[in-house]
OpenMM code with the backbone's topology and positions (N, CA, C; nanometers):
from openmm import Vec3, app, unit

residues = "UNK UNK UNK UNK UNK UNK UNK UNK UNK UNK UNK UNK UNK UNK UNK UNK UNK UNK UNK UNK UNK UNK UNK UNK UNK UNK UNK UNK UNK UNK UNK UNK UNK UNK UNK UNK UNK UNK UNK UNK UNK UNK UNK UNK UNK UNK UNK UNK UNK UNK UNK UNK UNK UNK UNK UNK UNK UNK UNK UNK UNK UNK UNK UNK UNK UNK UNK UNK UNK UNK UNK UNK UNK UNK UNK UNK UNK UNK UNK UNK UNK UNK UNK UNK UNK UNK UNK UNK UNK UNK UNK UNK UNK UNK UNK UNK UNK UNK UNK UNK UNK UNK UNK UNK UNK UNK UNK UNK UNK UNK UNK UNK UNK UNK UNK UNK UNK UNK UNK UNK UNK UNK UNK UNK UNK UNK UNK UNK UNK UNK UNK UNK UNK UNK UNK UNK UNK UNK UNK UNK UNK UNK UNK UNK UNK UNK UNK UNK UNK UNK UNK UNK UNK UNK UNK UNK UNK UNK UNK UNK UNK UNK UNK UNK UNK UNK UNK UNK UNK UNK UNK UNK".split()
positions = [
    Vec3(4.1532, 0.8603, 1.3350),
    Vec3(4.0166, 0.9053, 1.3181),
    Vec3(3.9229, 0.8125, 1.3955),
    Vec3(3.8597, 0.8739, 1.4938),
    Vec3(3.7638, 0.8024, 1.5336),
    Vec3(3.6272, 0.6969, 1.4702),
    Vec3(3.6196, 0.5928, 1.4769),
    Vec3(3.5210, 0.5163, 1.4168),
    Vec3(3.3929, 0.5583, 1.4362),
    Vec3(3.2861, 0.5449, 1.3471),
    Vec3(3.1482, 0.6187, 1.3383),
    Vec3(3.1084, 0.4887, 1.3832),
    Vec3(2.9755, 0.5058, 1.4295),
    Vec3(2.8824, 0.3703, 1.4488),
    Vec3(2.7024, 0.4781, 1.4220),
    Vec3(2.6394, 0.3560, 1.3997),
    Vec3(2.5021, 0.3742, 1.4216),
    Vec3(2.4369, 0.3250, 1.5010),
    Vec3(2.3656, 0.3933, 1.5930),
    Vec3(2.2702, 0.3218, 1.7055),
    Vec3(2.1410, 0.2666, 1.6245),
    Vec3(2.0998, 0.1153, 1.7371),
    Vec3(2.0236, 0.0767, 1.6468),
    Vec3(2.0775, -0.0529, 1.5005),
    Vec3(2.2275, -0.0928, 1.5312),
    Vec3(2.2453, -0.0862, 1.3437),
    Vec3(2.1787, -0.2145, 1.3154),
    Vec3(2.1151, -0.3187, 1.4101),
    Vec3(2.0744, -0.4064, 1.3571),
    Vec3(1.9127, -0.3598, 1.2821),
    Vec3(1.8727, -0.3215, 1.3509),
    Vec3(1.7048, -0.2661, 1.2717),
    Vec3(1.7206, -0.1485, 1.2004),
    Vec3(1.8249, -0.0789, 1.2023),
    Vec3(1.8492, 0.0086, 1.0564),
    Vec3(1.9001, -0.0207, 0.9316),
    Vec3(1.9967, -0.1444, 0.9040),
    Vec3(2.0507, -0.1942, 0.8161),
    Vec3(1.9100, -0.2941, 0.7534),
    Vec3(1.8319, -0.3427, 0.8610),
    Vec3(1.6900, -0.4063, 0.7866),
    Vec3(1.6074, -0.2848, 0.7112),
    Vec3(1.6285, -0.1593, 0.7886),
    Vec3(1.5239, -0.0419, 0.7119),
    Vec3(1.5910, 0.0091, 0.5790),
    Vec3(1.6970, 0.0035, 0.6162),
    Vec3(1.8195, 0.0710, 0.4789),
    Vec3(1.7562, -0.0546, 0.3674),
    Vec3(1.7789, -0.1844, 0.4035),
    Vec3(1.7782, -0.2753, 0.2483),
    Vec3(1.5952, -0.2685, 0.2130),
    Vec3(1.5676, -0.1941, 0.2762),
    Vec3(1.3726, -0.2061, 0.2885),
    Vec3(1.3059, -0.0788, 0.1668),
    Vec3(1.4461, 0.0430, 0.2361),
    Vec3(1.4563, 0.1441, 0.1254),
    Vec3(1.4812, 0.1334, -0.0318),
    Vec3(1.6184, 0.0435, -0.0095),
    Vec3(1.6975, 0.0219, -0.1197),
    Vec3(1.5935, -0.0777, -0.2117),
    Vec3(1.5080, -0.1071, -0.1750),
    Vec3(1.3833, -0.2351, -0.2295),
    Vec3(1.2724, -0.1961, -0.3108),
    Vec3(1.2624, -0.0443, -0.2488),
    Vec3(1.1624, -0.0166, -0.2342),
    Vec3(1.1546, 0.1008, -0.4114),
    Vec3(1.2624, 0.1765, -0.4118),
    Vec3(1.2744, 0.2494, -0.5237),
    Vec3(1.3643, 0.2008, -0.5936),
    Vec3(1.2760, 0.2450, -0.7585),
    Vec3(1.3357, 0.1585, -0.8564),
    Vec3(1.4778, 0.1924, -0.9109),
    Vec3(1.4790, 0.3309, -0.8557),
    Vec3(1.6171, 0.3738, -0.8824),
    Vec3(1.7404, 0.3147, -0.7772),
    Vec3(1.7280, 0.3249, -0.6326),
    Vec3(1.7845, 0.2613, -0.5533),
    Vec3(1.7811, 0.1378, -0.6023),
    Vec3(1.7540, 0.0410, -0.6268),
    Vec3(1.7619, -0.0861, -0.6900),
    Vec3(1.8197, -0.1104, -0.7693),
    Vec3(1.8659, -0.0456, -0.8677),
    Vec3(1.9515, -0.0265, -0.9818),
    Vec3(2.0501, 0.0241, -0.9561),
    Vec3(2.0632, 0.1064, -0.8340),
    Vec3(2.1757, 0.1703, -0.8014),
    Vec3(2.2549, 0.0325, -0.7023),
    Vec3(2.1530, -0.0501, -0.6136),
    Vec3(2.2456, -0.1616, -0.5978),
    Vec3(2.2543, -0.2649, -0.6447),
    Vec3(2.2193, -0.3056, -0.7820),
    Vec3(2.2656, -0.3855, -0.8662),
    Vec3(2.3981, -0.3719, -0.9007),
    Vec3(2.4179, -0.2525, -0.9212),
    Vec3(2.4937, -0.2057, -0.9982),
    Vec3(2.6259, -0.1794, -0.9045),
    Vec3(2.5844, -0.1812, -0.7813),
    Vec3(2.7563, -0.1881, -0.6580),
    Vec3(2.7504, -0.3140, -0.6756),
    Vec3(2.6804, -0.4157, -0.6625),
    Vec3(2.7061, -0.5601, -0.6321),
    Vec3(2.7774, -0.6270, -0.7551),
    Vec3(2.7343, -0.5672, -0.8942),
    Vec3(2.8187, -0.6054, -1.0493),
    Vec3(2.9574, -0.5388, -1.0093),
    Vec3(2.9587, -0.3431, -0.9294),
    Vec3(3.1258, -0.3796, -0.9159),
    Vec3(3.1881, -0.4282, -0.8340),
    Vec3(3.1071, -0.4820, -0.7215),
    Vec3(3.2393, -0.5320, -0.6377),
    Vec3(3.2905, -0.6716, -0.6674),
    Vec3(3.1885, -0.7495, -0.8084),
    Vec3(3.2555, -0.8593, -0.8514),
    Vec3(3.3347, -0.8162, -0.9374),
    Vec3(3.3551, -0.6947, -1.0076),
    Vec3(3.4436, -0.6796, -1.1251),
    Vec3(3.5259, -0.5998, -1.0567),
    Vec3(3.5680, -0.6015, -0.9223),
    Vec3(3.6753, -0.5395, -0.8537),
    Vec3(3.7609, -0.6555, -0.7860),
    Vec3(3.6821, -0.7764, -0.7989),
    Vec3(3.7662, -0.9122, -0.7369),
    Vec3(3.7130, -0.9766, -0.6686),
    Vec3(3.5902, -0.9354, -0.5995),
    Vec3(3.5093, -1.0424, -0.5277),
    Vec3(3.4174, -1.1046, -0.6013),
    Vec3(3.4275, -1.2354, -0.5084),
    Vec3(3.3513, -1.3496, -0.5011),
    Vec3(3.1814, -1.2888, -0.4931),
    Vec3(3.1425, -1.3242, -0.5472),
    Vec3(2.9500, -1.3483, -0.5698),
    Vec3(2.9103, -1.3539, -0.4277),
    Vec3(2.9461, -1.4801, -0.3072),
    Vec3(2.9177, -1.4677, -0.1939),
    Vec3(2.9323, -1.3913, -0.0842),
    Vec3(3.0873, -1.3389, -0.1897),
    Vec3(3.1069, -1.1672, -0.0378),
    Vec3(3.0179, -1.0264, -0.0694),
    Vec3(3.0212, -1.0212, -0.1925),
    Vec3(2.9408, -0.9585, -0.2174),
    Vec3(2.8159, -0.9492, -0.2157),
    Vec3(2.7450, -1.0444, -0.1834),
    Vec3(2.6246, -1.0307, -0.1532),
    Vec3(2.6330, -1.0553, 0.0310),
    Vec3(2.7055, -1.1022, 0.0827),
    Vec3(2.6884, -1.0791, 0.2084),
    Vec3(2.7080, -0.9215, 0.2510),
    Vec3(2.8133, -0.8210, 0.1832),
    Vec3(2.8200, -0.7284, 0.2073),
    Vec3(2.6830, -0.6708, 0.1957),
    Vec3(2.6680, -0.6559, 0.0742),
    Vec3(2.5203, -0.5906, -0.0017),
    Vec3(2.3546, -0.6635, 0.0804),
    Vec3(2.4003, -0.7924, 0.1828),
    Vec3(2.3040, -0.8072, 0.2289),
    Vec3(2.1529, -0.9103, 0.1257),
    Vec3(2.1987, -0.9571, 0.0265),
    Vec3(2.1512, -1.0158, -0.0314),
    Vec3(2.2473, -1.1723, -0.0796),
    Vec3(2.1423, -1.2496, -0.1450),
    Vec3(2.1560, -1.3411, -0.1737),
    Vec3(2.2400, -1.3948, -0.2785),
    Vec3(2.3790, -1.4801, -0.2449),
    Vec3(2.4929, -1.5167, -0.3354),
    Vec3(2.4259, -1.5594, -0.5053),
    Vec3(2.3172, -1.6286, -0.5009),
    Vec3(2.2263, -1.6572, -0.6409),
    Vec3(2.1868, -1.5053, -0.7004),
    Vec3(2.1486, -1.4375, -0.6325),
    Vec3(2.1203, -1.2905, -0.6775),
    Vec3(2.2062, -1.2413, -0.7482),
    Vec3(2.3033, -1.2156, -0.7106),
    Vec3(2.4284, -1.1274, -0.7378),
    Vec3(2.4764, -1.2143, -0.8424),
    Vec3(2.4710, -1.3385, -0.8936),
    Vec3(2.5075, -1.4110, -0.9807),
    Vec3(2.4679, -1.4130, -1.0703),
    Vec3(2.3069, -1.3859, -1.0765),
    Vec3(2.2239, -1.3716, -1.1574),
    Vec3(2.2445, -1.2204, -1.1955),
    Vec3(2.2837, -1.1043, -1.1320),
    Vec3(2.3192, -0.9733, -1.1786),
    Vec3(2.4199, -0.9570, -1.2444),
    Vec3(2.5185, -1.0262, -1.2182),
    Vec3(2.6444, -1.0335, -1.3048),
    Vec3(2.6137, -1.0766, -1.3821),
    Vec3(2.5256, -1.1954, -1.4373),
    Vec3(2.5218, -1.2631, -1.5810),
    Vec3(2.4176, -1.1795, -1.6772),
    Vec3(2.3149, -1.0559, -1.5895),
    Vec3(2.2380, -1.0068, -1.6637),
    Vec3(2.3212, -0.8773, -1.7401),
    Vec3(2.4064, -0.8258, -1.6762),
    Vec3(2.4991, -0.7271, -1.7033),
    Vec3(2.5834, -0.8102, -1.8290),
    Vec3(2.6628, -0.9224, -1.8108),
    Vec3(2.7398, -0.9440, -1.8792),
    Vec3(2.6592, -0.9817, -2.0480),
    Vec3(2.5181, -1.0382, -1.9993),
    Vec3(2.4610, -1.0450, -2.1147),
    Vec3(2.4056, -0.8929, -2.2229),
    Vec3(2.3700, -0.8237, -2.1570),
    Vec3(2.2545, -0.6797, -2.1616),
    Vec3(2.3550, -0.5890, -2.1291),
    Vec3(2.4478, -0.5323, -2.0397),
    Vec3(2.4846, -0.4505, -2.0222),
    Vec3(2.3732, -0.3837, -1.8849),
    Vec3(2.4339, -0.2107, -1.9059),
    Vec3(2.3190, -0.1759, -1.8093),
    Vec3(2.2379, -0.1710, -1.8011),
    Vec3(2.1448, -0.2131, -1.9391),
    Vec3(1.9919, -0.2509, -1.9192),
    Vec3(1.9342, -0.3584, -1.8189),
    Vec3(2.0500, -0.4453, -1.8512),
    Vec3(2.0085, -0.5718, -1.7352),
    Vec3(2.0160, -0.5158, -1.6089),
    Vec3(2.0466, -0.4253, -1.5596),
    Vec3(2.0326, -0.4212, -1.4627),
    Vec3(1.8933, -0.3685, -1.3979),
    Vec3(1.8545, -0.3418, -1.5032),
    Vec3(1.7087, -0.2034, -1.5116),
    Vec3(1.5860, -0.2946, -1.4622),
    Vec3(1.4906, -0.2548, -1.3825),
    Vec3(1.3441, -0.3234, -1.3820),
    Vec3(1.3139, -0.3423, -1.4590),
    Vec3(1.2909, -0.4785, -1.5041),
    Vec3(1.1856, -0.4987, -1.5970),
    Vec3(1.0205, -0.4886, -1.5347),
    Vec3(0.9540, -0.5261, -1.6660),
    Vec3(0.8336, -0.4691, -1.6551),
    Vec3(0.7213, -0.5971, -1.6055),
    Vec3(0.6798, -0.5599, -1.4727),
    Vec3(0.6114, -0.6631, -1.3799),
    Vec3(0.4492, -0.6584, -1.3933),
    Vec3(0.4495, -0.7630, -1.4673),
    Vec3(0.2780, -0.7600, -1.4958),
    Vec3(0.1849, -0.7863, -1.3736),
    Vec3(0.2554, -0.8930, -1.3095),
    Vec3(0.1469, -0.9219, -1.1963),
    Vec3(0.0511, -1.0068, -1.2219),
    Vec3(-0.0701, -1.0564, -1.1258),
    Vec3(-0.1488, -1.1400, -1.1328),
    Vec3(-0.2579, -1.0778, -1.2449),
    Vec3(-0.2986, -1.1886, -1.3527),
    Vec3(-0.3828, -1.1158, -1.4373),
    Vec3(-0.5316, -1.0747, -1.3343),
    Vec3(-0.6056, -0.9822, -1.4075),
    Vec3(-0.7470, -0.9523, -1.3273),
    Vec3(-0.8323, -1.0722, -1.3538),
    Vec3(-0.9142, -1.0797, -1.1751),
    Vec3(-0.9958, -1.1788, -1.2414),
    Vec3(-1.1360, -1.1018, -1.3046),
    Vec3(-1.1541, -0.9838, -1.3096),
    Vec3(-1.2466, -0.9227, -1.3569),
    Vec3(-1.2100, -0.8781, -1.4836),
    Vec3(-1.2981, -0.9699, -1.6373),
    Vec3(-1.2773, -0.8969, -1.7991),
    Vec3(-1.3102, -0.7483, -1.8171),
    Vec3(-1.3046, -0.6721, -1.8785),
    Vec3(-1.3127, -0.5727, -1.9463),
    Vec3(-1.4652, -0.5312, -1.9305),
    Vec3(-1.5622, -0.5803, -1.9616),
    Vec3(-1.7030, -0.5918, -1.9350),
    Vec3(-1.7107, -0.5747, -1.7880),
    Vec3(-1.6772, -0.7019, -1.6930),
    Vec3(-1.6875, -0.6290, -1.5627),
    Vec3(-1.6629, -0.5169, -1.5421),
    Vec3(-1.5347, -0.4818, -1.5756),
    Vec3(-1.4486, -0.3609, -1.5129),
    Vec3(-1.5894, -0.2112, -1.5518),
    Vec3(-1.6393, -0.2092, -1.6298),
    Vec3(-1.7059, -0.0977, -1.6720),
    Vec3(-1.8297, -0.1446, -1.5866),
    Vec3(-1.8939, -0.2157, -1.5939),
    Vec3(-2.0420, -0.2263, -1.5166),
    Vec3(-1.9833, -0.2189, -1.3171),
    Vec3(-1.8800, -0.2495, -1.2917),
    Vec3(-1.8135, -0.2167, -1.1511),
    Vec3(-1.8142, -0.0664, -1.1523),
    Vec3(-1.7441, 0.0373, -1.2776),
    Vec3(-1.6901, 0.1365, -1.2791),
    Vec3(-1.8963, 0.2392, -1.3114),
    Vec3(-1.9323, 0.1636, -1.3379),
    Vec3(-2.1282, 0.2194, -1.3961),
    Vec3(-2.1838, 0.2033, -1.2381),
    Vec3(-2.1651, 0.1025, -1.1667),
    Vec3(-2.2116, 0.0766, -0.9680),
    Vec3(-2.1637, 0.2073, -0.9238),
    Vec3(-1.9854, 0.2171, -0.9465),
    Vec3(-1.9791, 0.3359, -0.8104),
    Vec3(-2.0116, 0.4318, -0.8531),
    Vec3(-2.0400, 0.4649, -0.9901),
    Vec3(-2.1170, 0.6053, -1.0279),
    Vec3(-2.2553, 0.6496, -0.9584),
    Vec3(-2.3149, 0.5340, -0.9090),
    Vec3(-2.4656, 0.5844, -0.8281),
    Vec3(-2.4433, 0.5192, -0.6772),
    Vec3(-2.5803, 0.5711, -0.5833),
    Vec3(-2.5849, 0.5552, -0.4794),
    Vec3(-2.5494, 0.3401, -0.4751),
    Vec3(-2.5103, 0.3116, -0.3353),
    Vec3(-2.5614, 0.1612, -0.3156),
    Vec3(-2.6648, 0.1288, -0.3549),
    Vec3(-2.8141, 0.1776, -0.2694),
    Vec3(-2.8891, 0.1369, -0.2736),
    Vec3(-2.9447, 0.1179, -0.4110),
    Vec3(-2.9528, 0.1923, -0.5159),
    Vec3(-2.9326, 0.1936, -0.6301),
    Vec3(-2.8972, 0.0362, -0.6806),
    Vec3(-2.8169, -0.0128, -0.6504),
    Vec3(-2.7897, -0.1575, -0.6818),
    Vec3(-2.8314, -0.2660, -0.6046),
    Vec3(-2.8622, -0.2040, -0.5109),
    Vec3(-2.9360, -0.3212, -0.4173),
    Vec3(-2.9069, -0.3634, -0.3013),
    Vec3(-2.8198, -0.2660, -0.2262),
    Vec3(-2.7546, -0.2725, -0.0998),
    Vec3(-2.7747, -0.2010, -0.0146),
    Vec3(-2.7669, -0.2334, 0.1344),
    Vec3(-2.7984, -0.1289, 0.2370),
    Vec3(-2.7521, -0.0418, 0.2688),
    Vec3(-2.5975, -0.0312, 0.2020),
    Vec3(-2.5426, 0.0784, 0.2516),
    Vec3(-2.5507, 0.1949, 0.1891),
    Vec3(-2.4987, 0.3129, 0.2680),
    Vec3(-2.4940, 0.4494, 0.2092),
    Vec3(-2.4233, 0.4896, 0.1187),
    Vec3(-2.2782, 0.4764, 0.1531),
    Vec3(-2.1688, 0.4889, 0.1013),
    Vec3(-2.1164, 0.3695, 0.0729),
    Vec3(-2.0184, 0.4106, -0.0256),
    Vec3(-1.9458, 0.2397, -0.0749),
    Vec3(-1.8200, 0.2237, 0.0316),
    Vec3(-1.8048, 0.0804, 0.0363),
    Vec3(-1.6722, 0.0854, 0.0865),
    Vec3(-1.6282, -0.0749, 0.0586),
    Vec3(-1.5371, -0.1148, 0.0910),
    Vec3(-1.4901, -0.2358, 0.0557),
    Vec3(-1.5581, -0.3486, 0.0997),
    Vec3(-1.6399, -0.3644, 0.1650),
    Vec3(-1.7123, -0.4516, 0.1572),
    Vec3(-1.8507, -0.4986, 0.1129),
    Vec3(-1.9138, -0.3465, 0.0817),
    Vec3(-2.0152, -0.3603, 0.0126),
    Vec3(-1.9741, -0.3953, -0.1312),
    Vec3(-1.8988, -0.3316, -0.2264),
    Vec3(-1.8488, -0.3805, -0.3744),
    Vec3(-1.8225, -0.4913, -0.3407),
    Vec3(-1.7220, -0.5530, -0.2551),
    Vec3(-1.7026, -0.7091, -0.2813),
    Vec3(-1.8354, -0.7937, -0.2961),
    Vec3(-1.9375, -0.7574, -0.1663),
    Vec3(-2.0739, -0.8471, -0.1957),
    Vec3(-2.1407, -0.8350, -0.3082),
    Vec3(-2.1362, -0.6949, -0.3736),
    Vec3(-2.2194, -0.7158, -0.4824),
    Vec3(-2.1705, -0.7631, -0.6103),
    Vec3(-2.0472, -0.7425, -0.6461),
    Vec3(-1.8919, -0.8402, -0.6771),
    Vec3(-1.9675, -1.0070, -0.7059),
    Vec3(-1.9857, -1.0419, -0.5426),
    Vec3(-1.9735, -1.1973, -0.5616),
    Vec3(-2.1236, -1.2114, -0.6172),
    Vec3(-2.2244, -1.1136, -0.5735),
    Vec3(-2.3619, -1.1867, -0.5989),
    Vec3(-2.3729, -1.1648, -0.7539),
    Vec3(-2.3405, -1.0557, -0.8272),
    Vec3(-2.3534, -1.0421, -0.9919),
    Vec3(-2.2705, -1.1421, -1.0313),
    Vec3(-2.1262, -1.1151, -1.0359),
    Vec3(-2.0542, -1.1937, -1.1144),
    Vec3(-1.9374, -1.3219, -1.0569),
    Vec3(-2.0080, -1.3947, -0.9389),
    Vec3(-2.0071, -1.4866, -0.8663),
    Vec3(-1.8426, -1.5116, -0.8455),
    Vec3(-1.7584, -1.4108, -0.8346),
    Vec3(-1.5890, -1.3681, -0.8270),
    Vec3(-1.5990, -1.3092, -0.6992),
    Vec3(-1.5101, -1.4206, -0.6083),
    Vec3(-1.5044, -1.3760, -0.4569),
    Vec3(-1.3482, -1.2513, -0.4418),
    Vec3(-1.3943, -1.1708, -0.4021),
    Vec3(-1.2450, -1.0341, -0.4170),
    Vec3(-1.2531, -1.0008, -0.2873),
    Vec3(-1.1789, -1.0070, -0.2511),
    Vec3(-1.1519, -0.9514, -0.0643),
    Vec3(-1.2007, -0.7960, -0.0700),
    Vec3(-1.1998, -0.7770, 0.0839),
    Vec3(-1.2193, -0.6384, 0.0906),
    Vec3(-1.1161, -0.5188, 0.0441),
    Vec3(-0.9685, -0.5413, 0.1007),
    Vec3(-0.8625, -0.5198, 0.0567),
    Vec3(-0.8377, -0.4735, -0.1386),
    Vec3(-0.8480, -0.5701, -0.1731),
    Vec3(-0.8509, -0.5750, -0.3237),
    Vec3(-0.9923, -0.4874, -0.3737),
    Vec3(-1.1372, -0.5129, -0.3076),
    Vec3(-1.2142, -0.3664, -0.3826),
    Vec3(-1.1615, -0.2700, -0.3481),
    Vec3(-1.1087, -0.2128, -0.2243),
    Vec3(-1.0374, -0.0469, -0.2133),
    Vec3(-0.9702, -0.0448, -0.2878),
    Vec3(-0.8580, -0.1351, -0.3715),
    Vec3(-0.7636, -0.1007, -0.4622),
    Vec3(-0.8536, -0.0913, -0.5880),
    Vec3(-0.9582, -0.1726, -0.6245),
    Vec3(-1.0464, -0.1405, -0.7265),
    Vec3(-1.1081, 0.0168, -0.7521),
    Vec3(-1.1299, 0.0928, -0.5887),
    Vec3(-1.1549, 0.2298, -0.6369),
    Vec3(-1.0385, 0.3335, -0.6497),
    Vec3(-0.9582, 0.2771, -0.6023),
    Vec3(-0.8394, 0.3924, -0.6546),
    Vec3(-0.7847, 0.3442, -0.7959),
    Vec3(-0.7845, 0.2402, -0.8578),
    Vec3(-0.8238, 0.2428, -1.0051),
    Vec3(-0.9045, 0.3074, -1.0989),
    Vec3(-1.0060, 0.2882, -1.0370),
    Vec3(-1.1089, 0.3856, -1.1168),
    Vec3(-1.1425, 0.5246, -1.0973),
    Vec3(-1.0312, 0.5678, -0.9997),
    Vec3(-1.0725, 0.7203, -1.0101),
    Vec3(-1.1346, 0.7537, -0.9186),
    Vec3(-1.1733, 0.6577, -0.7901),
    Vec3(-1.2607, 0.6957, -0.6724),
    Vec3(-1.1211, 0.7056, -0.5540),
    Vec3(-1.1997, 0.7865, -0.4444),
    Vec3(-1.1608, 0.7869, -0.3721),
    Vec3(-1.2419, 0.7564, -0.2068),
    Vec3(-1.2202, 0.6784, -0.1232),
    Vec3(-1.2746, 0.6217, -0.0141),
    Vec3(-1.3111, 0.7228, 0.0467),
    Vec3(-1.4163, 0.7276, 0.0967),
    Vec3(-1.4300, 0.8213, 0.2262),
    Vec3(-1.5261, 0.7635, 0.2885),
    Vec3(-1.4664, 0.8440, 0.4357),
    Vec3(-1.5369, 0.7228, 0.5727),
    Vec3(-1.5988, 0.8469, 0.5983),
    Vec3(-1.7311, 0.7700, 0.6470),
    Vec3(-1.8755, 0.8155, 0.7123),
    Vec3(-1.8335, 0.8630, 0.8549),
    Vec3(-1.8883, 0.9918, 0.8978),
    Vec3(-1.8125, 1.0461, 0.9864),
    Vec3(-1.9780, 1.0330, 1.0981),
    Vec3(-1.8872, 1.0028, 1.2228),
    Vec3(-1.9677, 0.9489, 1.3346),
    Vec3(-2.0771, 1.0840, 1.3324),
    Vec3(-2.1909, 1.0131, 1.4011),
    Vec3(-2.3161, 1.1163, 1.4446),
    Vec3(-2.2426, 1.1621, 1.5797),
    Vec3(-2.2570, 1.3002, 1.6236),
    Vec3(-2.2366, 1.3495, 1.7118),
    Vec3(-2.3738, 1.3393, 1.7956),
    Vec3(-2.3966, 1.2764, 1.9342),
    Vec3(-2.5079, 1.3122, 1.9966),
    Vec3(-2.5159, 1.4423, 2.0260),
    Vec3(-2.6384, 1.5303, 2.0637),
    Vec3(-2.6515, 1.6170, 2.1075),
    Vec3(-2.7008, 1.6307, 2.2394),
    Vec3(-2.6938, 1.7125, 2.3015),
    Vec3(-2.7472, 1.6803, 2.4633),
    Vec3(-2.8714, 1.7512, 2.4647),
    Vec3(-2.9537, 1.7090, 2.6004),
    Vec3(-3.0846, 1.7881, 2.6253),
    Vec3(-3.0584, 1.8583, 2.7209),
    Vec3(-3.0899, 1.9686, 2.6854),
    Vec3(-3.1354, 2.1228, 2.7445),
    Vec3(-3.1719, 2.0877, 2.8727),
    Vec3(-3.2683, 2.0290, 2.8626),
    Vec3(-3.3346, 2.0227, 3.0248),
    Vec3(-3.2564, 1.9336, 3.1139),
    Vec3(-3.1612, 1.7959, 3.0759),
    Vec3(-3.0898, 1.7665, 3.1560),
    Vec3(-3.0084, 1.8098, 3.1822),
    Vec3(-2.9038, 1.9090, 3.1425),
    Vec3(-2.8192, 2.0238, 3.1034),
    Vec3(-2.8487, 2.1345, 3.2381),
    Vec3(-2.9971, 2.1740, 3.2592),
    Vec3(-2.9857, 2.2674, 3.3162),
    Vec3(-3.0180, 2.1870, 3.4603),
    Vec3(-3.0601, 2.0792, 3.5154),
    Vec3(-3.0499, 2.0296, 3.6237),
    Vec3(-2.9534, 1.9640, 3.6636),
    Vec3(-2.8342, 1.9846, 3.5649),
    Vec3(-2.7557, 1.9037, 3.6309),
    Vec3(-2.6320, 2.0343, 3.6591),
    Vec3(-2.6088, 2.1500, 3.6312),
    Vec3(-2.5802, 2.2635, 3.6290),
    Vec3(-2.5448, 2.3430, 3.7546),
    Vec3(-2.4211, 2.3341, 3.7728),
    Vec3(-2.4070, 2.3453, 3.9276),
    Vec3(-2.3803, 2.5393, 3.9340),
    Vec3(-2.4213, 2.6069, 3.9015),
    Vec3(-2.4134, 2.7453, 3.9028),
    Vec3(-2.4811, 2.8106, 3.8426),
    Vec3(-2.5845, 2.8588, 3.9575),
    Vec3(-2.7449, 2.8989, 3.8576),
    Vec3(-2.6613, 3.0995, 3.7688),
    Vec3(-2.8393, 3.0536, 3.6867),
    Vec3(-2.7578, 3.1783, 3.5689),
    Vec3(-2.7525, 3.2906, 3.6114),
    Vec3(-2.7166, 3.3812, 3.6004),
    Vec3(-2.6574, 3.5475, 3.6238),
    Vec3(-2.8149, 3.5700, 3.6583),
    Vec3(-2.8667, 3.6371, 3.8103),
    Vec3(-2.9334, 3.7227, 3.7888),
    Vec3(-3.0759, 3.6576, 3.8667),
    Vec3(-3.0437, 3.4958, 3.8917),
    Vec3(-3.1713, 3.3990, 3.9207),
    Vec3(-3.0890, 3.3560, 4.0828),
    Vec3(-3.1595, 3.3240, 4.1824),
    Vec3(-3.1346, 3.2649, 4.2778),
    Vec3(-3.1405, 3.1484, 4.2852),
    Vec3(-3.0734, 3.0530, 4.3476),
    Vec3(-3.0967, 2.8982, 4.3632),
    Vec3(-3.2210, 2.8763, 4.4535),
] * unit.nanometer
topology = app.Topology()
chain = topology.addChain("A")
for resn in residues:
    res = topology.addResidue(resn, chain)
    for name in ("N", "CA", "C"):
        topology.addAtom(name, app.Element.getBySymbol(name[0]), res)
């Protein structure tokens, strides 16, 4: 039988473990090859070289399995960095994007990530990147939208002198 290959396999085997990273089910699904190929006879280090991860990893998966079973293998639940904005902020932020900017005291029209951050730092003196307010409005139920360019319009009268084919009916 002829051998298969993949073109590419060095930057596809980086996209494959990028996949496998990425969903929580794929993740569990390779926890869970890397627990059998140690309970099939390999070593922690081949197995994670196969699987492309780290010999401490896979060590640490085997001992969560052997402790928990297949729960250990399961995501746990990732809190993340606490907010630096309390509960109180969060509603007087969520009371701003309900009205215009100017309304609060800003020049702009529309909100966008950098206007909330300034008014962010000047009320409640908490510096938040621009980055992090866009994630603040898809929290709350907003959604971004970009200000769509002014179209110039042209003038008529330069239009018609510059017009290389006089109109139906007129002589040059």
């Amino acid at each position: 039988m002829k051998a298969l290959s993949i073109s590419d396999a060095e930057e596809m085997i980086l996209a494959l473990q990028d996949e496998i990273r990425r969903s929580d089910e794929s993740r569990y699904d390779h926890r869970l090859h890397g627990v059998l190929l140690v309970a099939q006879g390999m070593s922690c280090p081949e197995a994670a070289r196969l699987l492309g991860d780290g010999p401490r990893t896979v060590e640490y998966w085997v001992n969560r399995f052997e402790r928990s079973g297949f729960g250990g293998l399961a995501d746990g639940e990732r809190s993340g960095r606490p907010s630096r904005l309390n509960a109180r902020q969060w509603e007087q932020v969520n009371a701003w994007l309900r009205q215009p900017p100017p309304q609060c005291g800003l020049d702009a029209n529309l909100w966008d990530g950098k206007s909330l951050s300034a008014l962010i730092e000047r009320k409640f003196h908490i510096r938040l990147g621009t980055r992090q307010c866009q994630r603040l409005f898809r929290k709350l139920g907003f959604r971004l939208r970009k200000p769509r360019p002014m179209v110039g319009h042209p003038d008529p009268a330069l239009q018609r002198a510059h017009k290389k084919t006089p109109r139906t009916g007129q002589k040059r």
